[in-house]
C-alpha positions, 0 to 999 in steps of 0.5 A: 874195328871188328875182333881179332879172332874168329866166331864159331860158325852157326852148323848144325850137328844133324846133316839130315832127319827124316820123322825121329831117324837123323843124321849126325855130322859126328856119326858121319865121320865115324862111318867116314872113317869105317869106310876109309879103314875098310878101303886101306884093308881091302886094298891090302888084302887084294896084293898077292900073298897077302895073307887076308881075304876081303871077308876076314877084313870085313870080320876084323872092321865089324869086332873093333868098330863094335870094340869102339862103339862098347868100349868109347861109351864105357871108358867115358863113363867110368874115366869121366862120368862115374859120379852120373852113372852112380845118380842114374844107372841108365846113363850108360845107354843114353848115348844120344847125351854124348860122351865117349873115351878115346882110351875107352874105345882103345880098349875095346880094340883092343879086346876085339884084336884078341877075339880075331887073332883067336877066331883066325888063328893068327899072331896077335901082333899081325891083327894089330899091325895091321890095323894101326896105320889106319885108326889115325883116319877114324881119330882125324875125323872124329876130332873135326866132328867134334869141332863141328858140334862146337864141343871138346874146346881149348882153353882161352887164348890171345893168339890171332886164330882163337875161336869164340864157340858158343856155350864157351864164354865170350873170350876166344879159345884154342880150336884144340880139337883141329889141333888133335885132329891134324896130330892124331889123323894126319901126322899120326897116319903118314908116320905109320904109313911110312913106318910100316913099309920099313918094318917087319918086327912084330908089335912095332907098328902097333907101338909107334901107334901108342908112342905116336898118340900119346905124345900129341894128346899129351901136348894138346891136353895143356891147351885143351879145356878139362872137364869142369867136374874132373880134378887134376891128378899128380898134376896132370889131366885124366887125358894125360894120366891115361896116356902114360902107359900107352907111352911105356907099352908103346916104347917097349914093343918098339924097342924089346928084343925080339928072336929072329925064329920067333918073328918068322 
């Protein structure tokens, strides 16, 4: 009588190499996901009155790709790997080992949002509400590239569509990253593609964003496998103990009072 669950399947992490220059599945996704941030944009930016060219859109995608390639190494390094940094200093660059934070990576938008808004000379909240409905796509793909090279797994499981990855332990497991990837990329994406057609408050959008995420990577870090060298902190996960003030933030802006001259 064969298991109950599901063996992870044999994929290899590298699509194509030709000589030392390959191809990785998960670097796939993230220009997956450039491109489909890239054609919302344009799109947007092709309707009358829209207030945005192609060329300023393309300058926008350039500062907070750059903002989540800097800023994803740099939070995984000092949320997570700081104990490895302080060993061997050099780790920071060797990107090719894994290794990079969501929230890292947010902060890195983050930072790239101001320089455009000030390039631009734009209002901050119209850079990030424009571009929040689409960062769902990059984090869905994201997530299945991280299923794909069998890392990021969840904990172990009795239910019927547990997986047993390699290197895990021969007891199945959550594919929690499938989870994250159906809750960050799709759900997230549709409930701020409806959200934004129905408002016009400044930082909304942006906050449903940070509310959105943060709930489904709160949830999904109970059944998601924590990193053996990380320890718990007032109870919670490092993943859920960054999230918290995303939650609050993204309540606020979703909530405060904004005058009405101050929104035109």
């Amino acid at each position: 009588m064969s298991e109950p669950w599901f063996t992870f399947p044999n994929i290899d992490p590298v699509i194509v190499a030709i000589g030392p220059i390959a191809l990785h599945w998960y670097g796939m996704m993230y220009l997956l996901g450039l491109l489909g941030a890239m054609w919302m944009l344009n799109r947007h930016a092709d309707k009358p009155n829209s207030g945005w060219t192609r060329d300023q859109v393309a300058d926008l995608l350039f500062y907070c790709f750059l903002g989540v390639i800097v800023g994803g190494r740099l939070g995984y390094v000092l949320f997570y790997g700081w104990q490895w940094l302080l060993e061997d200093p050099l780790y920071l660059f060797r990107i090719s080992d894994g290794g990079m934070s969501f929230h890292g990576g947010l902060i890195g938008v983050i930072t790239a949002m101001g320089f455009v808004a000030w390039r631009q000379r734009r209002g901050y909240w119209e850079v990030a509400d424009l571009i929040a409905p689409t960062i769902p796509i990059g984090l869905g793909l994201g997530r299945i590239g991280n299923f794909i090279n069998g890392e990021l797994w969840g904990r172990t499981t009795e239910m019927p569509w547990g997986i047993v990855f390699p290197g895990a332990g021969p007891l199945p497991r959550h594919p929690s990253q499938l989870y994250e990837s159906f809750l960050e990329g799709l759900v997230l994406f549709l409930l701020l593609w409806w959200f934004s057609k129905r408002t016009d408050k400044p930082g909304a959008v942006s906050g449903l964003f940070l509310v959105g995420y943060g709930v489904s990577r709160f949830l999904v870090e109970y059944v998601r496998e924590p990193d053996a060298h990380m320890s718990l902190y007032l109870g919670m996960t490092m993943g859920q103990l960054l999230t918290v003030p995303m939650l609050v933030f993204g309540f606020y802006l979703m909530v405060r009072p904004v005058r009405k001259e101050k929104q035109e």
